[in-house]
PLY file of the C-alpha trace (Angstrom):
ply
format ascii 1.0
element vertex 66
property float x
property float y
property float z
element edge 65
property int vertex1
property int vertex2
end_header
0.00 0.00 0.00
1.29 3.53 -0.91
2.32 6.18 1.31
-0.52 8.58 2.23
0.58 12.36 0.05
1.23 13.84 3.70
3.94 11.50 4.98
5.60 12.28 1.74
5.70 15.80 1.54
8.44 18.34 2.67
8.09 20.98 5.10
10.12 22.75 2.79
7.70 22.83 0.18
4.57 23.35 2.65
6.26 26.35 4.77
5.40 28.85 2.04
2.06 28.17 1.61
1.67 28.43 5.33
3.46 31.84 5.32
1.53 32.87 2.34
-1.75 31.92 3.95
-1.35 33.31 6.57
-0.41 37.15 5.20
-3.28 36.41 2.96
-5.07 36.61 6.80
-3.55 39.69 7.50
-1.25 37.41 9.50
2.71 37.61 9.68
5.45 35.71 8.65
6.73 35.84 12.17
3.63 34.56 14.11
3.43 31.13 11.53
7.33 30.81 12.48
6.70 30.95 16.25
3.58 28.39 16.19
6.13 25.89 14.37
8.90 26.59 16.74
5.75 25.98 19.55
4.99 22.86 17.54
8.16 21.02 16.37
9.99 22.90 19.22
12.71 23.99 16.64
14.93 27.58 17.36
14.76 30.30 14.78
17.71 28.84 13.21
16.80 25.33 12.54
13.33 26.42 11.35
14.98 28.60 8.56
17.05 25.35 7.79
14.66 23.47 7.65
12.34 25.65 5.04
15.09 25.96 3.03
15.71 22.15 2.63
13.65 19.86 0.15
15.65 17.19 0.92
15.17 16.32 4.60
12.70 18.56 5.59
9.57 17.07 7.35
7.60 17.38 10.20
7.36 13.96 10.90
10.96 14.17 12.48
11.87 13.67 16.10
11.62 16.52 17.47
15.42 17.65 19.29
15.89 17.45 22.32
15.83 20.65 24.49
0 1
1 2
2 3
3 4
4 5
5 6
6 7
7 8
8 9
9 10
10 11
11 12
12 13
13 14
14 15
15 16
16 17
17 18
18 19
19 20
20 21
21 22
22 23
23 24
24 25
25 26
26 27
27 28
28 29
29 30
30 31
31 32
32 33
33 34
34 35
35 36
36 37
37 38
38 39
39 40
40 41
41 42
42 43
43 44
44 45
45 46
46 47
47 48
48 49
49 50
50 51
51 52
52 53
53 54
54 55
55 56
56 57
57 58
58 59
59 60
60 61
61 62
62 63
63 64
64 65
C-alpha cells in the first residue's frame, strides 16, 4: 500500500504556503514561524534550515531534544 501524500511531503515545500496563507489573513510571517517553533519545538535557526531544505525537511521528524 502507498504512502498517504502527507507522509511524503516536505516541510520545505509546505512552509510557504503556510506563510503565504497566513499574510493572505492579515497574518505575519513571524507569528506562523513561532507556532512551528511551539509545535516542532525547533529555534529560529533550525526552522529557517529546515524551510530551506527539500531534501530532509519534514515534520514527521523527532523533534530535538531541548
Amino acid at each position: 500500500m502507498a504512502k498517504h501524500r502527507i507522509y511524503t511531503t516536505s516541510f520545505a515545500s509546505v512552509y510557504p504556503l503556510y506563510v503565504a496563507k497566513a499574510e493572505k489573513k492579515g497574518r505575519t510571517k513571524a507569528e506562523v514561524d513561532e507556532v512551528v517553533r511551539w509545535l516542532t519545538g525547533y529555534n529560529q535557526k533550525r526552522l529557517e534550515a529546515r524551510s530551506r531544505n527539500e531534501r530532509t525537511s519534514n515534520l514527521s521528524s523527532p523533534k530535538p531534544l531541548v
